[in-house]
C-alpha positions as protocol buffer text, in pm:
chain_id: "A"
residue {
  index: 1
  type: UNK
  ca { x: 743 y: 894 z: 193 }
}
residue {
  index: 2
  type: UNK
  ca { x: 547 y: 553 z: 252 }
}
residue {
  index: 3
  type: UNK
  ca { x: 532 y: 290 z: 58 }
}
residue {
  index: 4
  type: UNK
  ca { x: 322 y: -1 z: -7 }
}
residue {
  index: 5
  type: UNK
  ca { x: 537 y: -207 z: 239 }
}
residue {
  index: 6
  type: UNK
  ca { x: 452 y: 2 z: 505 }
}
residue {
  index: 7
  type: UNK
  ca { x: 103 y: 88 z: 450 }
}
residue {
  index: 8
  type: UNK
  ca { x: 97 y: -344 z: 449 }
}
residue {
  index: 9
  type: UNK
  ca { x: 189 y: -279 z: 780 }
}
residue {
  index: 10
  type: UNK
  ca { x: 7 y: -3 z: 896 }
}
residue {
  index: 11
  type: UNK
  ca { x: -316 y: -244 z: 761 }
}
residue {
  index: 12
  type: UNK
  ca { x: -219 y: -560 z: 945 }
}
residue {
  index: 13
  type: UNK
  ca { x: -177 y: -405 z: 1294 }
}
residue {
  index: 14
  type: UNK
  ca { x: -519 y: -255 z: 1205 }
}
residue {
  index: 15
  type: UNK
  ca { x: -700 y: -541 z: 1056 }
}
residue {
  index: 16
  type: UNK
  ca { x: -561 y: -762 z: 1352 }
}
residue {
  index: 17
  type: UNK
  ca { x: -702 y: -500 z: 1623 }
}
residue {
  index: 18
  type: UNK
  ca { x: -1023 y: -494 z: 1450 }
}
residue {
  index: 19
  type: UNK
  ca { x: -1081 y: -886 z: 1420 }
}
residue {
  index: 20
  type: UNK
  ca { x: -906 y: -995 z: 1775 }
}
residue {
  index: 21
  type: UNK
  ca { x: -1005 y: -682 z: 2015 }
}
residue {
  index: 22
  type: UNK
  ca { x: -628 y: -714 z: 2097 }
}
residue {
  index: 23
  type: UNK
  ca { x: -306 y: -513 z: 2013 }
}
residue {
  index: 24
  type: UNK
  ca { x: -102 y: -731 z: 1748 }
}
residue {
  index: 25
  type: UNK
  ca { x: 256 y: -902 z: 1894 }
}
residue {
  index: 26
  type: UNK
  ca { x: 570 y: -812 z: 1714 }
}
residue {
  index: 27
  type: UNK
  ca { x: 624 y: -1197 z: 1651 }
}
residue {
  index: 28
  type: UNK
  ca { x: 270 y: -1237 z: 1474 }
}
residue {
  index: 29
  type: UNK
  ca { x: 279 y: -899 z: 1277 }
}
residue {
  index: 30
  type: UNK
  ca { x: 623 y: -991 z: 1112 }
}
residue {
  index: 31
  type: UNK
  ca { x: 493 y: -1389 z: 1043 }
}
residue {
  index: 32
  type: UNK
  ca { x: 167 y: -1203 z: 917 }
}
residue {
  index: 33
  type: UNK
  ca { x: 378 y: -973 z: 694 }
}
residue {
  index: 34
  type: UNK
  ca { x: 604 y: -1283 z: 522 }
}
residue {
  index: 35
  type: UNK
  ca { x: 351 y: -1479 z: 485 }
}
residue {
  index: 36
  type: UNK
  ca { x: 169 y: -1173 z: 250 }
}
residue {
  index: 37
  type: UNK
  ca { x: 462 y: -1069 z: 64 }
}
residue {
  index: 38
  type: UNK
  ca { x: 639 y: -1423 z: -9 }
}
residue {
  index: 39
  type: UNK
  ca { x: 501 y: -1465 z: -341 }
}
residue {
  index: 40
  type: UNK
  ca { x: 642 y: -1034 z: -401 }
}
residue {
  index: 41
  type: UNK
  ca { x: 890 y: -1072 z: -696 }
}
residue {
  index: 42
  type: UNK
  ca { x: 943 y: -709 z: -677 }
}
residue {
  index: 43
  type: UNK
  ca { x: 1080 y: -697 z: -312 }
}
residue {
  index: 44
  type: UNK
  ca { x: 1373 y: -906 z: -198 }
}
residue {
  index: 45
  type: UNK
  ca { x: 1450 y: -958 z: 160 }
}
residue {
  index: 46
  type: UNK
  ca { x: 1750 y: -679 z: 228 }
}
residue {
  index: 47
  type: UNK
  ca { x: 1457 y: -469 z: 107 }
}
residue {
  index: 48
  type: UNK
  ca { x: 1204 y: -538 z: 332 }
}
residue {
  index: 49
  type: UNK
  ca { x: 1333 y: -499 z: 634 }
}
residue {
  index: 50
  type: UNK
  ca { x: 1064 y: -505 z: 853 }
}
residue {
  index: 51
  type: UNK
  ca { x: 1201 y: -384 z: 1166 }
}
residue {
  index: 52
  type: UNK
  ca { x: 1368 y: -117 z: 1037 }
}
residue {
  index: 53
  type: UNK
  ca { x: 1014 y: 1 z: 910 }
}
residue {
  index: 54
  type: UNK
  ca { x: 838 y: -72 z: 1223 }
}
residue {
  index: 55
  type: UNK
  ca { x: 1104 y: 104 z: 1407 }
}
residue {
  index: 56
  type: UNK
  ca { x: 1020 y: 400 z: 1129 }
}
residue {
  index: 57
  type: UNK
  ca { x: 673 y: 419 z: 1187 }
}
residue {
  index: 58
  type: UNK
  ca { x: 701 y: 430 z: 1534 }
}
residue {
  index: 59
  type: UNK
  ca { x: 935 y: 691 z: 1520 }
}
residue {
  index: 60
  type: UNK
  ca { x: 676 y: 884 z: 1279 }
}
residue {
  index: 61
  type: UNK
  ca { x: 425 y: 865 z: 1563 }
}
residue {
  index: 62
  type: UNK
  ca { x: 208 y: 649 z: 1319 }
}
residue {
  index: 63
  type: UNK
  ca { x: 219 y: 359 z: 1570 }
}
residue {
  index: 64
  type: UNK
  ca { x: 255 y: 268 z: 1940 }
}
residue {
  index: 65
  type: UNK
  ca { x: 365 y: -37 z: 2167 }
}
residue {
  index: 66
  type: UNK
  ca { x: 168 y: -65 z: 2474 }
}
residue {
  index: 67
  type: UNK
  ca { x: 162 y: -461 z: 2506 }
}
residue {
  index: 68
  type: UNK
  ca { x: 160 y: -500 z: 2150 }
}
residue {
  index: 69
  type: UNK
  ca { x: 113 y: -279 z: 1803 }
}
residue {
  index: 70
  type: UNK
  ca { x: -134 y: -8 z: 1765 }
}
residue {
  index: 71
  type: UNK
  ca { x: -225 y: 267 z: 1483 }
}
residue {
  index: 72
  type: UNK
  ca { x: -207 y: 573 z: 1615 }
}
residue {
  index: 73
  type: UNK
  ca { x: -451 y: 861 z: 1534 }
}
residue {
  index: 74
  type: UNK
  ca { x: -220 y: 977 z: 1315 }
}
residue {
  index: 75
  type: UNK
  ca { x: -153 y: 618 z: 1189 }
}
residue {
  index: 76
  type: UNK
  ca { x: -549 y: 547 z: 1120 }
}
residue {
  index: 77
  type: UNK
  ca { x: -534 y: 877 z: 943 }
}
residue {
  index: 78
  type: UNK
  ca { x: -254 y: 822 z: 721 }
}
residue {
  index: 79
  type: UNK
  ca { x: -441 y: 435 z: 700 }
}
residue {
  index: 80
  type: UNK
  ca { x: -748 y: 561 z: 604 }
}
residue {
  index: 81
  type: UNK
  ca { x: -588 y: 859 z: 369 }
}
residue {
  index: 82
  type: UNK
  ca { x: -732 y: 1141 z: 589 }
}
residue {
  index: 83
  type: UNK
  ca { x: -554 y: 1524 z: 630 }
}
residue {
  index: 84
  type: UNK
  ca { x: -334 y: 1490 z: 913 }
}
residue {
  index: 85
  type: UNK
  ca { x: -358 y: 1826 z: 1126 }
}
């Protein structure tokens, strides 16, 4: 259902709450995302669509907004590749 695009995402909001203490801004995690899939020949920009995947995940309960982006339990889980109860 996920794809590597999205797990990209899941890992930046992650990565970014690990190494700043601070919930990731929607303006940083889409710069963060270009800036690691520019050199992607295999993804074109209709395809990306980042909002429409943050907007995705958000709806799947995988992340939050409260003052910025955060995993969710279930978003660490599906992260991290653990059973989701």
């Amino acid at each position: 259902m996920y794809d590597k695009y999205d797990y990209l995402i899941l890992d930046l909001i992650h990565m970014y709450k690990q190494n700043n203490q601070q919930y990731i801004k929607l303006g940083i995690l889409e710069r963060d995302f270009w800036l690691k899939i520019e050199n992607d020949s295999d993804l074109n920009v209709g395809q990306a669509r980042i909002g429409e995947r943050i907007a995705n995940l958000y709806v799947d309960g995988l992340i939050q907004n409260k003052d910025g982006y955060m995993l969710t339990k279930r978003g660490r889980e599906e992260l991290l590749g653990l059973e989701v109860n």
